[in-house]
Residue frames as a rotation matrix with the C-alpha (Angstrom) as fourth column:
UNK 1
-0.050 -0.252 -0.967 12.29
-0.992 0.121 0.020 43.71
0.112 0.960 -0.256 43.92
UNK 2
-0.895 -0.037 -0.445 12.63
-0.047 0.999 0.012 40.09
0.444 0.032 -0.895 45.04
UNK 3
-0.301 0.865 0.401 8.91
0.310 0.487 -0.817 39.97
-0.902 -0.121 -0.415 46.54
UNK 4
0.256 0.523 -0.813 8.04
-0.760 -0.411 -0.504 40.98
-0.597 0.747 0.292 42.44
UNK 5
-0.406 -0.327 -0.854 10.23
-0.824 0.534 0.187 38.52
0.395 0.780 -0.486 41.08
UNK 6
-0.963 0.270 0.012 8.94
0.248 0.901 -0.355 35.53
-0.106 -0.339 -0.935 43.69
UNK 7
-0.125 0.928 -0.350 5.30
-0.211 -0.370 -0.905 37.11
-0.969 -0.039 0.243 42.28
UNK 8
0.478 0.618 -0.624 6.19
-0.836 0.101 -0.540 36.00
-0.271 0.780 0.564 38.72
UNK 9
-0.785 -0.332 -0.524 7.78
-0.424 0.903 0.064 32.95
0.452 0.272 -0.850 39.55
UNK 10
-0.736 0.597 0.317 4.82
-0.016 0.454 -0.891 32.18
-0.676 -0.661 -0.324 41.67
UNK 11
0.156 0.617 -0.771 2.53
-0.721 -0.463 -0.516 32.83
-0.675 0.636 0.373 38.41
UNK 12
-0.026 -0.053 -0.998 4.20
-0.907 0.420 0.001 31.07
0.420 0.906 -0.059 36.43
UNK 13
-0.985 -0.153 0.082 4.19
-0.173 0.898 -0.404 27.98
-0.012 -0.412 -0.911 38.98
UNK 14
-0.270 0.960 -0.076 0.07
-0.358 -0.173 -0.918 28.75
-0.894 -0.221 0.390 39.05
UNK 15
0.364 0.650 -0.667 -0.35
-0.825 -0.107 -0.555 28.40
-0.432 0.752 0.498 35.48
UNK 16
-0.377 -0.459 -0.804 1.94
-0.770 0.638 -0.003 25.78
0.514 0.618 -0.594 34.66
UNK 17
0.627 0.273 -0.729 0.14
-0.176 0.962 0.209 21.47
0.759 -0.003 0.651 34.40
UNK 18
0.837 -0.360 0.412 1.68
-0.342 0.243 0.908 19.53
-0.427 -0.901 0.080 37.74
UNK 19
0.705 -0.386 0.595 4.05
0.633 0.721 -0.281 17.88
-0.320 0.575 0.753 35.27
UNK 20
0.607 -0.505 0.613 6.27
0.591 -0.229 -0.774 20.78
0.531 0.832 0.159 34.49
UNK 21
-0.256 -0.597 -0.761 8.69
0.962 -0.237 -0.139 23.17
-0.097 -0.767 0.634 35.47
UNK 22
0.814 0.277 -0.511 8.98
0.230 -0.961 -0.153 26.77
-0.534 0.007 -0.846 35.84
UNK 23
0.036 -0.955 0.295 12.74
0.977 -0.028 -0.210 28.32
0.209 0.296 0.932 34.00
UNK 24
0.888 -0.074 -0.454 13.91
0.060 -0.960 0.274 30.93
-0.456 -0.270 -0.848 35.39
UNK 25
0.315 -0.826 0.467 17.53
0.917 0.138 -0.374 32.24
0.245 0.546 0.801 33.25
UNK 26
0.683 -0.280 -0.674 19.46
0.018 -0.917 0.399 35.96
-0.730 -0.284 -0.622 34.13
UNK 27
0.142 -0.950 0.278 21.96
0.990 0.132 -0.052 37.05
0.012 0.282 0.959 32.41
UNK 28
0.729 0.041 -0.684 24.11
0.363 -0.869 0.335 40.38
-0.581 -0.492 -0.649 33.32
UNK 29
0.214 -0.307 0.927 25.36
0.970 -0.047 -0.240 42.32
0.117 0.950 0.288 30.40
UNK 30
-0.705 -0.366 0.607 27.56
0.298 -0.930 -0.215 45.51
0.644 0.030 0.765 31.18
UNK 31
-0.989 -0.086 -0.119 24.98
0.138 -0.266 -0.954 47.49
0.051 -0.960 0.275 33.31
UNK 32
0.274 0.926 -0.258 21.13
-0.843 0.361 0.400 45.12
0.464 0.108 0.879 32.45
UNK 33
-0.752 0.062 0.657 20.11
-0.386 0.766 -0.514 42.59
-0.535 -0.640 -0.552 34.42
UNK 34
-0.199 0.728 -0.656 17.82
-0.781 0.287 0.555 40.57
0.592 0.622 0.511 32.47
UNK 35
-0.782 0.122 0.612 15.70
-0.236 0.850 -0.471 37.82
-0.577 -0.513 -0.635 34.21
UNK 36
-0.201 0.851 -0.486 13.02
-0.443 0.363 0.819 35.48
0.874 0.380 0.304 32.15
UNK 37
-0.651 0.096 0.753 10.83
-0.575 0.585 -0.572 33.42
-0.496 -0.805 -0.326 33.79
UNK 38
-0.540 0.196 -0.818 9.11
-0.762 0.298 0.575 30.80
0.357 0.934 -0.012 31.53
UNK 39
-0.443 0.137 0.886 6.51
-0.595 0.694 -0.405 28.51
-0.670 -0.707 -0.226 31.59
UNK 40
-0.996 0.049 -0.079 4.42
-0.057 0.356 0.933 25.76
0.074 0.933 -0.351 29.87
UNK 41
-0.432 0.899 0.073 1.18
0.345 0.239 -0.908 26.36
-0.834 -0.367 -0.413 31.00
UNK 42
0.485 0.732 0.478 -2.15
0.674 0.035 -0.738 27.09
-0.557 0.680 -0.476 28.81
UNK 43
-0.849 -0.508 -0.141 -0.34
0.456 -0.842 0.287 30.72
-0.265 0.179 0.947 27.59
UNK 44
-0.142 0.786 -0.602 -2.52
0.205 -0.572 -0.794 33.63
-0.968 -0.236 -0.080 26.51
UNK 45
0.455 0.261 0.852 -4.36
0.890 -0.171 -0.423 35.14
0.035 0.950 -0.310 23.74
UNK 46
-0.632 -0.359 0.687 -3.28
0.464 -0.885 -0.036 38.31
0.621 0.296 0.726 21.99
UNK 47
0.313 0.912 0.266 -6.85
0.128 -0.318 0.939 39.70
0.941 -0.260 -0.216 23.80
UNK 48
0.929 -0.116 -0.352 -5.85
0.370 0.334 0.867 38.50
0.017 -0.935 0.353 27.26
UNK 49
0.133 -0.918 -0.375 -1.96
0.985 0.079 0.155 39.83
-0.112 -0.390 0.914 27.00
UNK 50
-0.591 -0.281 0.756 -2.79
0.282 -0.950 -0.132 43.13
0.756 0.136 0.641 26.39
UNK 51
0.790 0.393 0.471 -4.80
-0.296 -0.428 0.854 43.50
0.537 -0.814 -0.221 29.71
UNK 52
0.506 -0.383 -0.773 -1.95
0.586 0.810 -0.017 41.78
0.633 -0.444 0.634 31.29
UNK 53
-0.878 -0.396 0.269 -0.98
0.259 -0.865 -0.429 44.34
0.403 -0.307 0.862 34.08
UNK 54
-0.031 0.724 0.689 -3.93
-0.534 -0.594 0.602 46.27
0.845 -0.349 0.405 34.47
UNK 55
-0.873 -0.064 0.484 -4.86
-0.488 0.113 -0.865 46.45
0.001 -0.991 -0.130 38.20
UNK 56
-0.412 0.387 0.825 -7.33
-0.350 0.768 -0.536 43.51
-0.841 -0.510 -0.181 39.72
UNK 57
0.706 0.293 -0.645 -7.56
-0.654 0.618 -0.437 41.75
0.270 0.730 0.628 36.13
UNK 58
-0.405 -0.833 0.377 -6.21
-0.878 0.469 0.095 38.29
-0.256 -0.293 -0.921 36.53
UNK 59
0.057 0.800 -0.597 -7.07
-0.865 0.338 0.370 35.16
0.498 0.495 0.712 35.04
UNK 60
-0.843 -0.474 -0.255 -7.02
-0.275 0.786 -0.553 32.92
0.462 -0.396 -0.793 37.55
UNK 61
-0.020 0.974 -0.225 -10.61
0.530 0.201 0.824 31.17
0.848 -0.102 -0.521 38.77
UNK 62
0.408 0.178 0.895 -12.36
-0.380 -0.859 0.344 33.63
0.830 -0.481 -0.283 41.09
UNK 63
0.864 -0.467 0.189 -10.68
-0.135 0.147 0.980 33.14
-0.485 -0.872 0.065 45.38
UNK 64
0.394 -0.887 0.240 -7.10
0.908 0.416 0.045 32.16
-0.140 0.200 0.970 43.39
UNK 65
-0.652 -0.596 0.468 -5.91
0.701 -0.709 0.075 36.12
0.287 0.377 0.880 42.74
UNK 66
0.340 0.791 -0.508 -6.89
0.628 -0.594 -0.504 39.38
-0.700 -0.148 -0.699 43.25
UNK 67
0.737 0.188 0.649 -5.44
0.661 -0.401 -0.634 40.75
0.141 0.897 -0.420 39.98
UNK 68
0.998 0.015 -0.061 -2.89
0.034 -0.941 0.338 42.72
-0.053 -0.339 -0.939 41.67
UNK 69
0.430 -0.839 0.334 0.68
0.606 0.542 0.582 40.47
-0.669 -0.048 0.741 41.39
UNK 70
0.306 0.008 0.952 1.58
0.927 -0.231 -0.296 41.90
0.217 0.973 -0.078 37.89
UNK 71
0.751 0.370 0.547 0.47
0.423 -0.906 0.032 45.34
0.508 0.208 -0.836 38.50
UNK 72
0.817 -0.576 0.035 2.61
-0.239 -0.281 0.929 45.81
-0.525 -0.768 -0.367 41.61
UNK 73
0.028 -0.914 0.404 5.74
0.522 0.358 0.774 43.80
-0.853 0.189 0.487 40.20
UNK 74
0.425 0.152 0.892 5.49
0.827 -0.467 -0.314 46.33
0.369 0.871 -0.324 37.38
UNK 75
0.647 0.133 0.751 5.61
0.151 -0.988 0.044 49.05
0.747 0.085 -0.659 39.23
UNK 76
0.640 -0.676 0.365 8.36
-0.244 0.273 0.931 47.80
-0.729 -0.684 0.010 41.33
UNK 77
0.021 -0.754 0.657 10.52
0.864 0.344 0.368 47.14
-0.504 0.560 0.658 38.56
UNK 78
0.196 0.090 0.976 9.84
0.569 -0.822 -0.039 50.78
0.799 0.563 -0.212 36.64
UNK 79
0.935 0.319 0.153 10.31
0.124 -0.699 0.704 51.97
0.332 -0.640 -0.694 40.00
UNK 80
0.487 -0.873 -0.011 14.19
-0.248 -0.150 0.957 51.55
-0.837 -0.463 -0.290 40.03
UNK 81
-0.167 -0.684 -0.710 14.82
-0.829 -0.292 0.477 52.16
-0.534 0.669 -0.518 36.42
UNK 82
-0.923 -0.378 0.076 13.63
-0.209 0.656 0.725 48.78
-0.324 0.653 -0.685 34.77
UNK 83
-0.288 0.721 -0.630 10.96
-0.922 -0.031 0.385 47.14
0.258 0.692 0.674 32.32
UNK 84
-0.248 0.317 0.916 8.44
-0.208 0.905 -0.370 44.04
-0.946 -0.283 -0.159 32.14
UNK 85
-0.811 -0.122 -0.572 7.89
-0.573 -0.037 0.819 42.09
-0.121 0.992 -0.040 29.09
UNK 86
0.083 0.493 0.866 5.33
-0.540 0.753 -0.377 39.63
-0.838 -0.437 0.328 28.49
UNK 87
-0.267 -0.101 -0.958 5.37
-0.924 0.310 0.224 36.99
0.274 0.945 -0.176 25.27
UNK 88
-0.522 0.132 0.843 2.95
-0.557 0.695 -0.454 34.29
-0.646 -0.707 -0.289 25.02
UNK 89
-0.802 -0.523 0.291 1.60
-0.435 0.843 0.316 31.52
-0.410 0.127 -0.903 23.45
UNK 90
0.460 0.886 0.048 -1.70
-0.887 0.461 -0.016 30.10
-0.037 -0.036 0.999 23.20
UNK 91
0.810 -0.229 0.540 -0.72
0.063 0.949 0.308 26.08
-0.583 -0.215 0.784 24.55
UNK 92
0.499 -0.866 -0.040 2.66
0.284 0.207 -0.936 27.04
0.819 0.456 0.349 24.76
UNK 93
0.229 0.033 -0.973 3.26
0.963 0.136 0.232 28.80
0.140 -0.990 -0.001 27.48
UNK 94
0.804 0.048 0.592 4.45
0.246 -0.934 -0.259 32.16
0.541 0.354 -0.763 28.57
UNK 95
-0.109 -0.994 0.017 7.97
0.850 -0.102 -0.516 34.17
0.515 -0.041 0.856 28.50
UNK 96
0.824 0.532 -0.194 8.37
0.563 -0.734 0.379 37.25
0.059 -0.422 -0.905 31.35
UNK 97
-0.437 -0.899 0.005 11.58
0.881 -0.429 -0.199 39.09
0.181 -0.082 0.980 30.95
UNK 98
0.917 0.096 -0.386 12.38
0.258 -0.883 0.391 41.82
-0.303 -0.458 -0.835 33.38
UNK 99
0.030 -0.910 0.413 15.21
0.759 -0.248 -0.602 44.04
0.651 0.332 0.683 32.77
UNK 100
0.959 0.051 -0.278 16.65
0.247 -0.631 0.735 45.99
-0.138 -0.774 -0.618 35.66
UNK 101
0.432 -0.831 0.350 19.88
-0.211 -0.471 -0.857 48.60
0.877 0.296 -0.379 35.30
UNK 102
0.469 -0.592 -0.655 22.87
0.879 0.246 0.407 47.44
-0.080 -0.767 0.636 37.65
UNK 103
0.819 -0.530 -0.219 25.17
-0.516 -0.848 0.120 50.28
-0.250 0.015 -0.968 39.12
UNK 104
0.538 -0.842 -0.041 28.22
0.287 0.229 -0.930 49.75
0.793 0.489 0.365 36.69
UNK 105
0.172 -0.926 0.336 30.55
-0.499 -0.376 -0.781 51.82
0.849 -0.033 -0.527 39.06
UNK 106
0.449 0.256 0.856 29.53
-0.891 0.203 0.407 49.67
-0.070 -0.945 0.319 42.20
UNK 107
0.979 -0.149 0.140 30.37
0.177 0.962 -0.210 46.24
-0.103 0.230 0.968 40.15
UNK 108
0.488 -0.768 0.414 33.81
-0.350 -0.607 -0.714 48.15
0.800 0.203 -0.565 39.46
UNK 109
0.265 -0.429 0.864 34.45
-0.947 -0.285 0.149 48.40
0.182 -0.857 -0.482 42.96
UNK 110
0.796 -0.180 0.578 33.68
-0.280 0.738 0.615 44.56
-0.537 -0.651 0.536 43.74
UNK 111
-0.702 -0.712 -0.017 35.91
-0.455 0.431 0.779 43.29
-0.547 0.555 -0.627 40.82
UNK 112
0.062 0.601 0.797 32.67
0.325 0.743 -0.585 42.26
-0.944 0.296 -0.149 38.78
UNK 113
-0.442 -0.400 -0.803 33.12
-0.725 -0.368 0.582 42.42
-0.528 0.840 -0.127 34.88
UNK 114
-0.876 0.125 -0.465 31.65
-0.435 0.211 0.875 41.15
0.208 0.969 -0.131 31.76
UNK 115
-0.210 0.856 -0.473 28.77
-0.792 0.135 0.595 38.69
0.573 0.499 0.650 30.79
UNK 116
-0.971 -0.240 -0.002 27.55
-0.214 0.869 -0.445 36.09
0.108 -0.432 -0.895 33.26
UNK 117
-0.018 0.996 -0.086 24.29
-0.830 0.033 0.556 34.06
0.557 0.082 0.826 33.21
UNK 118
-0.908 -0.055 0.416 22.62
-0.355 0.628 -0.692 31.52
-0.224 -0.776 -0.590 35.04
UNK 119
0.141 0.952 -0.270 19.14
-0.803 0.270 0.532 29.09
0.580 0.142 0.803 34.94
UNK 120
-0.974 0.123 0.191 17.73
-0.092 0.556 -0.826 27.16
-0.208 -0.822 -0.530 37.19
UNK 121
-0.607 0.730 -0.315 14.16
0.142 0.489 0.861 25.07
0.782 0.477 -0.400 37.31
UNK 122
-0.824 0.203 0.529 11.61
-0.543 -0.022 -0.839 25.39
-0.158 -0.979 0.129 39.76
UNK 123
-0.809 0.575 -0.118 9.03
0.504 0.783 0.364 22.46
0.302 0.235 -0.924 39.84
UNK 124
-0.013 0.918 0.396 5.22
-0.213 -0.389 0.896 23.92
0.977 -0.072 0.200 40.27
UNK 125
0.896 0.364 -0.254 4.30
0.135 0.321 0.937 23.49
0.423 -0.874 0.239 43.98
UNK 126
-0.313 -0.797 -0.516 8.04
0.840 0.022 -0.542 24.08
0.444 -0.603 0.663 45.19
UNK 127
0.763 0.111 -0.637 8.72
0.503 -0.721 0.477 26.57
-0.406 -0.684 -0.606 47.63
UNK 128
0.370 -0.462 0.806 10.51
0.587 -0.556 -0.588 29.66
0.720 0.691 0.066 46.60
C-alpha cells in the first residue's frame, strides 16, 4: 500500500510545472481512510481519463513510464478492500482519492476514535 501511494504522489510530482506543489490531505472517518493527492499540472481530457488505469497506457513522453504505476496501485488498493478515483481538469490539474477500510475493532483497542485529518505539500522533485 505505501509503494502505491508513493506511485501517485510520484505522478502527481511528474506532471506538475517546477513551480508547484503536490497536496496530499487524509482524513479518517469511522472505518475509511480517504487520501487525495492533488496536483496542478496540465490535467486530462475526458478521452485520456477514461484509459487512466489500463495496463502500459501512460502519458508520459516515451523512456519516462511504462504505463504500469496506476494499474498496480489500483490493484493494490482493491486488493485490501479499497477504491481509486480519478477527477481532472484540462489546465487545472488532477484530484486522486483513494479510499481504504480501517479495522474499526483494532482502532478500539488503541484508544483511536472519531474524525481526524491531515495535509501536507510535497514540492515536485522532493524526495518521498
Amino acid at each position: 500500500v505505501t509503494q502505491a501511494l508513493r506511485s501517485l504522489i510520484t505522478n502527481a510530482q511528474d506532471a506538475s510545472p517546477p513551480d508547484t506543489t503536490v497536496t496530499l490531505s487524509a482524513i479518517l472517518r469511522a472505518d475509511v481512510l480517504a487520501i487525495d493527492v492533488a496536483d496542478r499540472g496540465r490535467g486530462m481530457s475526458d478521452e485520456l481519463l477514461a484509459r487512466i488505469g489500463e495496463p502500459f497506457f501512460t502519458t508520459k513522453q516515451p523512456g519516462r513510464g511504462m504505463g504500469l504505476g496506476l494499474f498496480l496501485a489500483r490493484a493494490v488498493f482493491e486488493s485490501v478492500g479499497g477504491a481509486i478515483a480519478f477527477d481532472s481538469q484540462e489546465n487545472q490539474g488532477t484530484r486522486v482519492t483513494v479510499t481504504v477500510p480501517v479495522d474499526v475493532e483494532a482502532r478500539a483497542r488503541r484508544g483511536a476514535a472519531g474524525t481526524r485529518g491531515s495535509r501536507a505539500t510535497v514540492a515536485p522533485g522532493s524526495a518521498i
